[in-house]
C-alpha positions in Angstrom: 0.0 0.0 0.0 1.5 3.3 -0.9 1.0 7.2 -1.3 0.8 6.7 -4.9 -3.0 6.1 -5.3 -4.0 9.2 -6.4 -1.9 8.7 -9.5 -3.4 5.6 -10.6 -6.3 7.1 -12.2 -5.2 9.2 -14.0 -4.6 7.7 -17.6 -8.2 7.6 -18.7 -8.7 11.7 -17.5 -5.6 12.2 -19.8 -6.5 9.8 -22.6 -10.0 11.6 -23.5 -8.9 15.3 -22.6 -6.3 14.6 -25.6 -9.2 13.1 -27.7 -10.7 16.7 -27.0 -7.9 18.5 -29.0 -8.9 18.9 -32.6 -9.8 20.9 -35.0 -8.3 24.4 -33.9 -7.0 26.7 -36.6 -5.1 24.8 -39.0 -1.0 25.1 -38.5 -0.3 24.9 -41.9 -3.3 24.4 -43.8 -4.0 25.3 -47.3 -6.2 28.1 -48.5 -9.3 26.3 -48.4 -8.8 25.0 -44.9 -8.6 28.6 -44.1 -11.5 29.9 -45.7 -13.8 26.8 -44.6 -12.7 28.1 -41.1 -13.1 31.2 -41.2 -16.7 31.0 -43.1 -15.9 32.2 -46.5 -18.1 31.0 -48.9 -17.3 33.3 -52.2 -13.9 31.8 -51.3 -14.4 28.2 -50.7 -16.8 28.5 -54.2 -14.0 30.2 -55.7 -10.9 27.5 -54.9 -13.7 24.4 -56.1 -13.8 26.2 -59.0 -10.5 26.2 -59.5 -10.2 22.6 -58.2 -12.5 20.1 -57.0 -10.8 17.9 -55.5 -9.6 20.5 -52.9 -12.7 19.7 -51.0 -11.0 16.1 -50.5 -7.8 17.8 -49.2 -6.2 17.3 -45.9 -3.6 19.3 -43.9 -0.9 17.8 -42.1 -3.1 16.6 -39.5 -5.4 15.1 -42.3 -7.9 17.2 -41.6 -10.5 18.0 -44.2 -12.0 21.5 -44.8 -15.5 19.9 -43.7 -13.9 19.2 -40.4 -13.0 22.9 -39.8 -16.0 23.8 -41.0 -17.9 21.7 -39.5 -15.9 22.6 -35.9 -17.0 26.4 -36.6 -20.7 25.7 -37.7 -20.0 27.1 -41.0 -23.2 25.4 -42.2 -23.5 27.1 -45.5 -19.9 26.3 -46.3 -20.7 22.5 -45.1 -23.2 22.6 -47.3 -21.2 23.6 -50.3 -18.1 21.1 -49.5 -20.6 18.2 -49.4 -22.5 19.2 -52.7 -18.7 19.0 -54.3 -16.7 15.9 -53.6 -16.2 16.1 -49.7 -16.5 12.8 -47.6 -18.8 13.2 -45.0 -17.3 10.2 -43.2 -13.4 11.1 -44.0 -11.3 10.7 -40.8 -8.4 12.8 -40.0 -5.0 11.3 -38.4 -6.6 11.3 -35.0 -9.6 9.1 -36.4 -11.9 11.9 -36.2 -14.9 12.2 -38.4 -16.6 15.9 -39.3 -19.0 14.7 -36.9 -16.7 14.4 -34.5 -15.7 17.8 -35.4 -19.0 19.4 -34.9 -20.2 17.6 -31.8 -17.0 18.5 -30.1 -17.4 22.4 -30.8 -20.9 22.0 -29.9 -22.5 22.7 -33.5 -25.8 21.3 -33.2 -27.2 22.3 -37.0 -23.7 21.1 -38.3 -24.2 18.0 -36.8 -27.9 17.9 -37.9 -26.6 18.6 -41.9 -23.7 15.6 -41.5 -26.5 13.3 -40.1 -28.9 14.1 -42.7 -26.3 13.7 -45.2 -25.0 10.1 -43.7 -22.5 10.2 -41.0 -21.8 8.0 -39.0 -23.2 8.7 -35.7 -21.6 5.7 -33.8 -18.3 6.4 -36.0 -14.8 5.8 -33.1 -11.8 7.4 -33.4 -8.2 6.1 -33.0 -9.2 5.9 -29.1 -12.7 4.5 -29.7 -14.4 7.7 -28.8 -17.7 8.3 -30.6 -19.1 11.7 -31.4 -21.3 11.3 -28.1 -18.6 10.2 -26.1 -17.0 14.1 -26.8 -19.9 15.8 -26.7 -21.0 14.7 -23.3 -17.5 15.6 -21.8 -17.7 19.1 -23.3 -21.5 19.5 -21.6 -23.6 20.1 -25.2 -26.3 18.4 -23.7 -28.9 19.8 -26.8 -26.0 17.9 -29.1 -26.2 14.7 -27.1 -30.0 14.6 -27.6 -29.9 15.4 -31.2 -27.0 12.5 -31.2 -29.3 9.8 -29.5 -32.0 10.8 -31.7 -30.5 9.4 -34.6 -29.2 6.2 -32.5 -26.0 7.0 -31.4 -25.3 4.0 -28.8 -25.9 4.7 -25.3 -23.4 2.1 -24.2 -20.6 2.6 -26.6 -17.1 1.9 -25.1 -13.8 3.7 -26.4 -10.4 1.8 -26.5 -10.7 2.1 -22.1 -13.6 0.2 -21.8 -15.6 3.7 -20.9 -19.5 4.6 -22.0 -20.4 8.3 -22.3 -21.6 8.1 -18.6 -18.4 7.6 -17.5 -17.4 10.8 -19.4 -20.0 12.8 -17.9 -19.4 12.2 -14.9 -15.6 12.4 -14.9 -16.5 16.0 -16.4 -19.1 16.4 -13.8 -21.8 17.0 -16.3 -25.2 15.8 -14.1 -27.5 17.3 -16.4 -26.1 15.1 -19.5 -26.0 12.4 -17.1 -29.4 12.2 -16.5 -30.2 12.7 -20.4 -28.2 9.0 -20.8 -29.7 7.5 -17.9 -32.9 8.5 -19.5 -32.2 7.2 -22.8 -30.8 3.7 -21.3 -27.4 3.9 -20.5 -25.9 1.6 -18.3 -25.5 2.5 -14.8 -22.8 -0.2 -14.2 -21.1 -0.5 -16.8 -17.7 -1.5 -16.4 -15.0 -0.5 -18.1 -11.7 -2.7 -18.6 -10.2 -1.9 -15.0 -13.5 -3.2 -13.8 -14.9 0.9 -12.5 -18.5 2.0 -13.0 -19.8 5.4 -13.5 -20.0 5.7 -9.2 -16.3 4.8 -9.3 -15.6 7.7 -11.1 -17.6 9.9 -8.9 -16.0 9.1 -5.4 -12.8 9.7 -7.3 -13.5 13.1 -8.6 -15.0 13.5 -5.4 -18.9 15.0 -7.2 -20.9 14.8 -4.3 -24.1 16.0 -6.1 -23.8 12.5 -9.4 -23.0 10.3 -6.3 -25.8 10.6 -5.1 -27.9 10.7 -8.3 -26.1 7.3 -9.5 -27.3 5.9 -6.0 -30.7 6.8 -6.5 -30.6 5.5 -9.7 -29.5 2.2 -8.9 -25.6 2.2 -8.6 -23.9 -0.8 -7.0 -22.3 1.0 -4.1 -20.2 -2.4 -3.2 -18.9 -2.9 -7.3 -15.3 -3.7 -6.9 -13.0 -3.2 -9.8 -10.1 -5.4 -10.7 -8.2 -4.4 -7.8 -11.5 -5.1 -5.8 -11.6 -1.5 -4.9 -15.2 -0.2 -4.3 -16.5 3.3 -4.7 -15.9 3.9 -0.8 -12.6 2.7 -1.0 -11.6 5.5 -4.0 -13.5 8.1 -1.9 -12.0 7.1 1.0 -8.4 7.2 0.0 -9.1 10.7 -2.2 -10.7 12.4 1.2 -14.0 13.1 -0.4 -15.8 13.3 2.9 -19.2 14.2 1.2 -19.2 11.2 -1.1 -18.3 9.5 1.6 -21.0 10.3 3.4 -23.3 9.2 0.3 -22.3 5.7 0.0 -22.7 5.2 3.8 -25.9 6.7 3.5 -26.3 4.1 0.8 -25.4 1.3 3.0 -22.0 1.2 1.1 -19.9 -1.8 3.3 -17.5 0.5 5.6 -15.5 -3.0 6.0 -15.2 -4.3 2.8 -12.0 -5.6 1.7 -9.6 -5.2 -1.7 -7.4 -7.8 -3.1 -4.6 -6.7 -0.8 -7.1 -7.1 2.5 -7.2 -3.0 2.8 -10.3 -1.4 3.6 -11.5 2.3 3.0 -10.8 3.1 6.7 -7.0 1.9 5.7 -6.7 4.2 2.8 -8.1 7.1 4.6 -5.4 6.9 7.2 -2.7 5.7 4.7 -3.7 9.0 2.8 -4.1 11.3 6.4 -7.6 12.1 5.4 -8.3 12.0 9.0 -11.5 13.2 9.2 -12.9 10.8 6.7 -11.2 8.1 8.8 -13.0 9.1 11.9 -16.7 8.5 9.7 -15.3 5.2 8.7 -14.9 4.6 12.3 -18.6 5.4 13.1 -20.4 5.2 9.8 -23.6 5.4 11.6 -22.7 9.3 11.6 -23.5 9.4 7.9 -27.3 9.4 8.7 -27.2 12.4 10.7 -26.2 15.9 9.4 -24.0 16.3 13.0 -20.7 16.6 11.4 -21.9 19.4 8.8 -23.4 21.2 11.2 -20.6 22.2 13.4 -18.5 23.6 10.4 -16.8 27.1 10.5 -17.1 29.4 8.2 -13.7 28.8 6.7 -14.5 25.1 6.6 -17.8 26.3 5.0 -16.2 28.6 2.6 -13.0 25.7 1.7 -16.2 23.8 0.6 -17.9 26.2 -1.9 -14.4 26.3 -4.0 -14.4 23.0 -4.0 -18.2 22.3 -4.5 -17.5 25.2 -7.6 -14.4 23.3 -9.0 -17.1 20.5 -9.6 -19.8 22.3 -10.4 -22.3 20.6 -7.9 -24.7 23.3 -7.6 -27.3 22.2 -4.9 -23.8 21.5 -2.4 -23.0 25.6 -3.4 -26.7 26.6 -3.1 -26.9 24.2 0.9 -23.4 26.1 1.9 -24.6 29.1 0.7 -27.8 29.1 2.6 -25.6 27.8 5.6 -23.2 30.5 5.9 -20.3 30.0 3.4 -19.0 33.2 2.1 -19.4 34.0 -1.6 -16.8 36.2 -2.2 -14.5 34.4 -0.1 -10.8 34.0 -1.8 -8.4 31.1 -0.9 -4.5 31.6 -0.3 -4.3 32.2 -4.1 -7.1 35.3 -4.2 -9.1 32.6 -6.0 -12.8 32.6 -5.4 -15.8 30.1 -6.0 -16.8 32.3 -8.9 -13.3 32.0 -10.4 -13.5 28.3 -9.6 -16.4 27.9 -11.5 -15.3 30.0 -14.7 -12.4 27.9 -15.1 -14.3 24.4 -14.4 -17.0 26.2 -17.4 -19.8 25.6 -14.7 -22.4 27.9 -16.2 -24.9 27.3 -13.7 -22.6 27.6 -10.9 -21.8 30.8 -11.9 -25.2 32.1 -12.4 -26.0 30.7 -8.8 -23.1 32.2 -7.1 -23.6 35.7 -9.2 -27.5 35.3 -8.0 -26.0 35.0 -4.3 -24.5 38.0 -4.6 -20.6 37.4 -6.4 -18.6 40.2 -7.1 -17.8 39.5 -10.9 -14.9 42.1 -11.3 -12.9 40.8 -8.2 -9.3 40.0 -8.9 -6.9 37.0 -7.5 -3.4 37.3 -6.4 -2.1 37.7 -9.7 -5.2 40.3 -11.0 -7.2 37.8 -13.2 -10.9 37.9 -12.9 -13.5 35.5 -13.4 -14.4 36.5 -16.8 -10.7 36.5 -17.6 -10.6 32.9 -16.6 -13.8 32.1 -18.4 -12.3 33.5 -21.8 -8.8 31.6 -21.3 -10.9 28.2 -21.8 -13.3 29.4 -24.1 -16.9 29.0 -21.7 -19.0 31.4 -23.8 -22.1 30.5 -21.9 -19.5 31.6 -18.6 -18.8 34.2 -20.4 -21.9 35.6 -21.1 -23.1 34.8 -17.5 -20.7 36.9 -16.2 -21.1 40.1 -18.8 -24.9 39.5 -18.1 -23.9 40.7 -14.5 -21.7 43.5 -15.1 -18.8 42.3 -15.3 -16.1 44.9 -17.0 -15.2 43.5 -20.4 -12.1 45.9 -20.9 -10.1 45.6 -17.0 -7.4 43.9 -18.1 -5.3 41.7 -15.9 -3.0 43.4 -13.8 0.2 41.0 -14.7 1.0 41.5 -18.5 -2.2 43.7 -18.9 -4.5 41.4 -21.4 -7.7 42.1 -21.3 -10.2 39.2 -21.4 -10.7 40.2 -25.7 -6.9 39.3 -26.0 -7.1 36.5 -23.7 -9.7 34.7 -25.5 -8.2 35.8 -29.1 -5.1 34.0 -28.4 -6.6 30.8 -27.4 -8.8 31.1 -30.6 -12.0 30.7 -28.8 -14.2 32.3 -31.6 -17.7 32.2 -30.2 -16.0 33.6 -27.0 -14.3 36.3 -29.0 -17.5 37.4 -30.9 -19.7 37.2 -27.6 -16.6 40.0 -26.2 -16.9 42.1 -28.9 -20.7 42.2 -29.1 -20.8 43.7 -25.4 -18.3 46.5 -26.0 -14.7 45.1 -25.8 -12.2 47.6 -27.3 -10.3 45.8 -30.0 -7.4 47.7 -30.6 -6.4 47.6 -26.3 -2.5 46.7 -26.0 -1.2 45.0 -23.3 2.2 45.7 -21.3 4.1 44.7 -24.6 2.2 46.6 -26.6 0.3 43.5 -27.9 -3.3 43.9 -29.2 -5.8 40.8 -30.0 -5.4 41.5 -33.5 -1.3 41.0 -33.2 -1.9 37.8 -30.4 -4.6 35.9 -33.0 -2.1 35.9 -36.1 0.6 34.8 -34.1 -1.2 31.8 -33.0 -2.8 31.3 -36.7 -6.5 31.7 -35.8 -7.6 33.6 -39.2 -11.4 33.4 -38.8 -11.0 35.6 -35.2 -8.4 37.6 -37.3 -11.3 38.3 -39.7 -13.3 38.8 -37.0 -11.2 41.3 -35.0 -10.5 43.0 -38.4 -14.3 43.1 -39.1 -14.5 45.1 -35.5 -12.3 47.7 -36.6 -8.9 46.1 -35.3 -5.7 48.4 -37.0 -3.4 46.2 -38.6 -0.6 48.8 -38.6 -0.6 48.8 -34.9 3.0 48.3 -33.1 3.8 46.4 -30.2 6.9 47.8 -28.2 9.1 45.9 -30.6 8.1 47.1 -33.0 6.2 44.6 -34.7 3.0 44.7 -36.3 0.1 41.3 -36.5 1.3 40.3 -40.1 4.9 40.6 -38.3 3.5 38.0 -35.7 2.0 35.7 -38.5 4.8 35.3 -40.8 6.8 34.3 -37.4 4.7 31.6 -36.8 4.4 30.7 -40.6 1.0 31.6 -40.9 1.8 32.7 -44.6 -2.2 33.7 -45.9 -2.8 35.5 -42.9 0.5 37.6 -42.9 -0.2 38.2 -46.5 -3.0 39.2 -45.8 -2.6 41.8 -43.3 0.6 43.0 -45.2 -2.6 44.8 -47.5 -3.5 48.1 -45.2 -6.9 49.1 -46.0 -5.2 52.8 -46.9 -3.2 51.3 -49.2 -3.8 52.5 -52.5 -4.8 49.3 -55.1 -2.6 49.4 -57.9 -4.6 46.8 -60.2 -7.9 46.0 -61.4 -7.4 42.1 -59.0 -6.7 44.6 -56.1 -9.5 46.7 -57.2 -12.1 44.0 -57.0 -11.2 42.2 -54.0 -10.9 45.6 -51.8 -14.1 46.8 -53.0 -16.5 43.7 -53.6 -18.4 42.3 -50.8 -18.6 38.5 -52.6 -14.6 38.7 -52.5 -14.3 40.4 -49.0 -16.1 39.2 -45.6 -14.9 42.2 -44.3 -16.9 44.2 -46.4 -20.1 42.6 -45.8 -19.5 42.4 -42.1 -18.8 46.6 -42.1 -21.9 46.8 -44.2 -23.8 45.2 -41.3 -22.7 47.0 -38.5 -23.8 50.5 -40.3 -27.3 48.8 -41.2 -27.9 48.1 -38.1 -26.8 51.5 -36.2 -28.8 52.9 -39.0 -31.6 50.7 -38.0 -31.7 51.2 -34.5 -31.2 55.6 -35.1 -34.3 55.4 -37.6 -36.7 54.9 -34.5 -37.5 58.1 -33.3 -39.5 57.2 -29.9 -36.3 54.7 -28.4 -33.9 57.7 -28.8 -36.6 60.3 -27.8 -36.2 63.3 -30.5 -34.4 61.9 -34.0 -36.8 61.3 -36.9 -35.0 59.5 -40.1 -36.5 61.0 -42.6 -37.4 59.0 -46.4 -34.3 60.7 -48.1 -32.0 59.4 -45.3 -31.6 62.8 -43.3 -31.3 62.8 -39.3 -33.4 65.5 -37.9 -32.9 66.3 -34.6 -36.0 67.4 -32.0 -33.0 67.5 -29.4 -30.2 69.4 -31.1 -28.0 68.4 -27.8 -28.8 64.8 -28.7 -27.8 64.8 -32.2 -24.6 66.7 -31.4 -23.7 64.5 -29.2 -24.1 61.4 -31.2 -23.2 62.6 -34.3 -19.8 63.6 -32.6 -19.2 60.1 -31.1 -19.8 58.7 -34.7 -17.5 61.1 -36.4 -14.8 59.0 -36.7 -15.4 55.7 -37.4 -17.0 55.8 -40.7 -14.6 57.8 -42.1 -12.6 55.2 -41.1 -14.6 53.0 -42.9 -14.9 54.9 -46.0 -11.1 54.9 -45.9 -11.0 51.4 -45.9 -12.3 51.3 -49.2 -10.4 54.4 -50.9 -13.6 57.0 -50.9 -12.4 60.4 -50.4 -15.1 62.3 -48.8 -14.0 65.8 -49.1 -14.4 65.1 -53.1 -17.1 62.5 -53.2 -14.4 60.8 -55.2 -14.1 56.9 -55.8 -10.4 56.1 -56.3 -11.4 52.3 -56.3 -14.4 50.9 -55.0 -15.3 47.5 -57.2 -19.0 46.9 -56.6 -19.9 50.0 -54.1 -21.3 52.8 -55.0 -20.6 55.8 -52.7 -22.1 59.7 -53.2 -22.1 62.7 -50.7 -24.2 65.8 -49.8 -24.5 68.4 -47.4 -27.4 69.9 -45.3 -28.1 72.0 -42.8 -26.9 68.9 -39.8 -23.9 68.1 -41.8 -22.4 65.8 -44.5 -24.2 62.6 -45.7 -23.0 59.7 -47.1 -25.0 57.3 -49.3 -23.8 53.7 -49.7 -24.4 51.8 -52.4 -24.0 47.3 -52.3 -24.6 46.1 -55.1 -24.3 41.9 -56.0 -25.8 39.5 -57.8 -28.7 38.7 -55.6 -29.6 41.3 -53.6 -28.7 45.3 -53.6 -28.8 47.6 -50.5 -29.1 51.3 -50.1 -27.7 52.9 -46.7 -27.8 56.5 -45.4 -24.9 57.4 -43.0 -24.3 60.7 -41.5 -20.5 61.6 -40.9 -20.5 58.8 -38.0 -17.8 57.2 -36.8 -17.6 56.3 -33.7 -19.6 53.5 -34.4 -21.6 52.2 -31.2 -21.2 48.9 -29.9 -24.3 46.9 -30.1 -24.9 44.0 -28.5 -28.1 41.7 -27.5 -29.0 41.4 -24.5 -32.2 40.2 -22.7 -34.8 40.7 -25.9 -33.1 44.3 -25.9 -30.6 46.0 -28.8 -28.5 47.9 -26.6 -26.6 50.8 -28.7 -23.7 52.0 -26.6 -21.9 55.4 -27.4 -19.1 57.4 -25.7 -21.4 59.9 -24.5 -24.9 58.0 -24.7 -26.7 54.8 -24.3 -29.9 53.8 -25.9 -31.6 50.7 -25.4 -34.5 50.0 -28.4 -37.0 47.6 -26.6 -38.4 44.7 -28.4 -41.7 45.1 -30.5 -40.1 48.6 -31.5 -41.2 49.3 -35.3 -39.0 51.1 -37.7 -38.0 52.0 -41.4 -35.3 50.9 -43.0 -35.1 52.1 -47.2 -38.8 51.9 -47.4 -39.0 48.5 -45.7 -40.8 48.3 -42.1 -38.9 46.4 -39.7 -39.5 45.2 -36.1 -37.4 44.4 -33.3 -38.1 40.3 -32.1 -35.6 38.9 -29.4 -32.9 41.4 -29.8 -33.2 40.9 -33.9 -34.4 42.9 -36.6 -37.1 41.0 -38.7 -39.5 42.0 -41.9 -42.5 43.4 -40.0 -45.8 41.1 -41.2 
């Protein structure tokens, strides 16, 4: 018997975590990979063009563009690569399937679109994970249910001998554990060292799936190979709760292993003395006695650990018991931090409902959402901006802000969530890094697009004076650093330059600065949500509060200037030195200098007004509200609110613009 038994179980935890590892932003990949990525269809359509059989192309990895695309949820792209000669059931070097792909980055319509078009939900990989198998360990429960709705097996075993129960609960997902329970699954099944599910939570020490395996009908006496039951793992781990609910259970206090030890051996052999003293009188377990003559430290050591695991109803019984919320460990580290980095999203929100400080800082000046962003928990993330937390403080050790953190991880969703509630894209850190600089250095193009589609400057230094494409050509990330080496001031020298600065089908960019003055446009056209502007049919703002209009029109001076730039329109002559498919005019009246801006393509064509803005406000959804921020104002456009957009009525319907019936 020795110290080393908390090693022991480790290989498994290991083996499926590295399972978890695919599909981020291709190393090396071609242009297609890229573009699959990064959701450009013109130019996916325009490489299959060129070549067919690029859809069938793998990186070095041997991953397809369908997997990347199908990681992202780029479902029109999908679409396009299976209509040409992509496999849906092509497996990369890891033995991952697009499917794999999607249900591991939580894409529930790309997963629909590669089961309607034939995958293989029960397909394994090189470690004999299925696509439920990952999805259950990452917590998309509405991806599970979609998977075992098309007959994904229940009781499927990877390469360990492990079903996806045993993956929930070693990720501590309850909720997707009682989704499998209720579709069938096994509650004791073994895997080949002889554990069940209830083995793996006395190990991890989950107090709140112990118990829910028990009532369910868990052996509490199942001895694996070494004859090791669940008590004996809790025992020797010092779970003292679990412990607690296998006693309860009538778990056998006095049962042996192969080696004659029992859990009242390993306790001591472990110094978990407290759990020893239980084992001594388990008849203690039935009576709340030793819980109720906790201190508030030992109350408060509990919550962080309860919030590691995310076992709400222990946090919500501690809570109501006396345990402090914002309490911080040795480290400055508090339950709410715990349960950003574990992803917990309903920890969060119960700890932030019980009062958690959100912008609190550790020892070393991270935050909660700052952890939250590191991993990539969007629905974390968006718990935590839902309560105020302050999407620009940036951490006071190297000065990232959460934007940079989570744009260097290449956490996309996570990134677009930041930048939808107001985070300040161009921010440097102490080195002078910005997002922008931190995303092409790591090869993430489709947050590069998306950072550059939020107004990031590409000409930006660090204190090195390096720029992003500096950063991506150091890290080999050839198309990227190509193609920030193109500043949107620089002057196009060719008809191809022309057409692919000025042409929405050829430049995401485009389209996605398009957007973002529609919908400012949309939102200023209401006249009783920002209480004196009426947009009037040939696009003028007229003000009923002159202070108003000032005001915003001075906080969007900038910006679309900015944006004008970007596509070589000199405003002070109404002059197009190369605009490809836009068409751009100017006027004055008595408020100022309009702009009128022409899209034109080969399905659709858009007309949009735009005073001399700038500043364009961050808008974000929140709650069934559009919330416009500005420097100097804020206006929040309810839902139901009606307005007129180029002749067209519109109304507002959960925080999105939709054709009025």
């Amino acid at each position: 018997m020795t110290t080393k038994h908390q090693k022991t179980m480790k290989t498994w935890i290991v083996t499926l975590f590295a399972s978890l590892l695919v599909c981020t932003a291709p190393a090396l990949g071609g242009q297609i990979h890229d573009a699959a990525t990064s959701g450009d269809l013109e130019r996916v359509k325009a490489l299959l063009k060129e070549n067919d059989e690029l859809a069938l192309s793998k990186d070095e990895n041997g991953t397809t563009p369908l997997h990347y695309a199908a990681f992202e949820g780029r479902k029109v792209v999908m679409e396009l690569l299976l209509a040409s000669k992509a496999q849906v059931n092509a497996k990369n070097n890891g033995g991952k399937t697009p499917l794999h792909a999607a249900t591991n980055g939580g894409q529930r319509d790309a997963a629909e679109l590669l089961l309607a078009s034939k995958a293989d939900v029960n397909a394994k990989d090189n470690l004999g994970n299925t696509p439920l198998h990952l999805t259950v360990a990452t917590g998309y429960k509405e991806v599970a249910e979609l998977l075992l709705a098309n007959k994904a097996d229940v009781n499927a075993k990877d390469n360990g001998g492990n079903t996806p129960l045993r993956a929930a609960v070693e990720y501590g997902r309850k909720d997707v554990a009682e989704l499998l329970l209720g579709s069938k699954a096994d509650v004791n099944a073994r895997n080949n060292i002889g554990q069940t599910p209830l083995h793996g939570a006395a190990i991890k020490g989950y107090r709140d799936l112990a118990e829910f395996l028990v009532a369910n009908k868990a052996d509490v006496d199942a001895n694996d190979k070494r004859g090791r039951t669940p008590l004996h793992e809790a025992a020797a781990f010092g779970h003292m709760d679990v412990v607690q609910v296998l006693l309860a259970g009538k778990a056998k206090a006095t049962a042996k292993d192969y080696d004659g030890h029992t859990p009242l051996d390993w306790a001591l052999n472990q110094g978990h003395e407290d759990v020893a003293e239980l084992l001594r009188h388990p008849e203690l377990a039935r009576s709340a006695a030793p819980q109720q003559s906790q201190t508030t430290g030992q109350l408060n050591a509990r919550l962080w650990d309860a919030a590691q695991k995310g076992e709400v109803d222990t946090a919500r019984t501690l809570c109501d018991r006396g345990a402090q919320v914002d309490a911080a460990d040795a480290a400055g580290n508090t339950a709410l931090m715990f349960a950003s980095q574990g992803g917990h999203a309903d920890m969060a929100k119960l700890l932030l409902s019980k009062g958690a400080k959100p912008n609190v800082r550790s020892s070393i000046g991270a935050t909660a959402l700052m952890y939250a962003s590191q991993y990539g928990y969007e629905t974390v993330v968006k718990a935590l901006l839902d309560a105020g937390a302050d999407v620009n403080l940036r951490h006071q050790k190297g000065g990232s802000s959460p934007l940079m953190i989570a744009s260097f991880g290449g956490h996309t969703k996570t990134v677009e969530l930041l930048l939808r509630n107001g985070a300040q894209v161009n921010l440097q850190n102490d080195e002078g890094r910005t997002a922008l600089m931190l995303a092409a250095g790591k090869g993430h193009s489709h947050i590069v697009e998306m950072l550059l589609a939020g107004g990031a400057e590409m000409r930006a230094r660090d204190k090195y004076g390096k720029t992003a494409s500096d950063y991506a050509a150091d890290g080999r990330f050839t198309v990227i650093a190509d193609r920030l080496a193109l500043h949107p001031e620089t002057k196009a020298t060719d008809a191809s330059t022309t057409k692919a600065k000025g042409d929405p089908k050829r430049d995401p960019e485009a389209i996605q600065d398009a957007i973002r003055i529609k919908l400012v446009m949309a939102a200023l056209g209401n006249r009783n949500s920002l209480g004196g502007f009426d947009l009037k049919p040939d696009g003028r703002i007229v003000p009923q509060r002159p202070s108003w209009l000032d005001r915003v029109v001075d906080s969007m001076s900038k910006e679309l200037d900015a944006l004008l730039r970007k596509y070589d329109i000199d405003l002070a002559t109404s002059k197009i030195t190369s605009a490809g498919k836009f068409d751009i005019s100017s006027r004055t009246s008595p408020e100022g200098s309009y702009s009128t801006l022409s899209l034109k393509m080969d399905d659709w064509s858009d007309v949009i007004t735009v005073t001399p803005s700038g500043r364009l406000p961050v808008v974000k959804i929140k709650s069934g509200k559009l919330e416009i921020k500005l420097p100097s104002a804020e206006v929040v456009v309810e839902d139901g609110t009606m307005c007129s957009v180029n002749g067209a009525q519109y109304v507002l319907r959960d925080g999105r613009w939709t054709p009025a019936e």
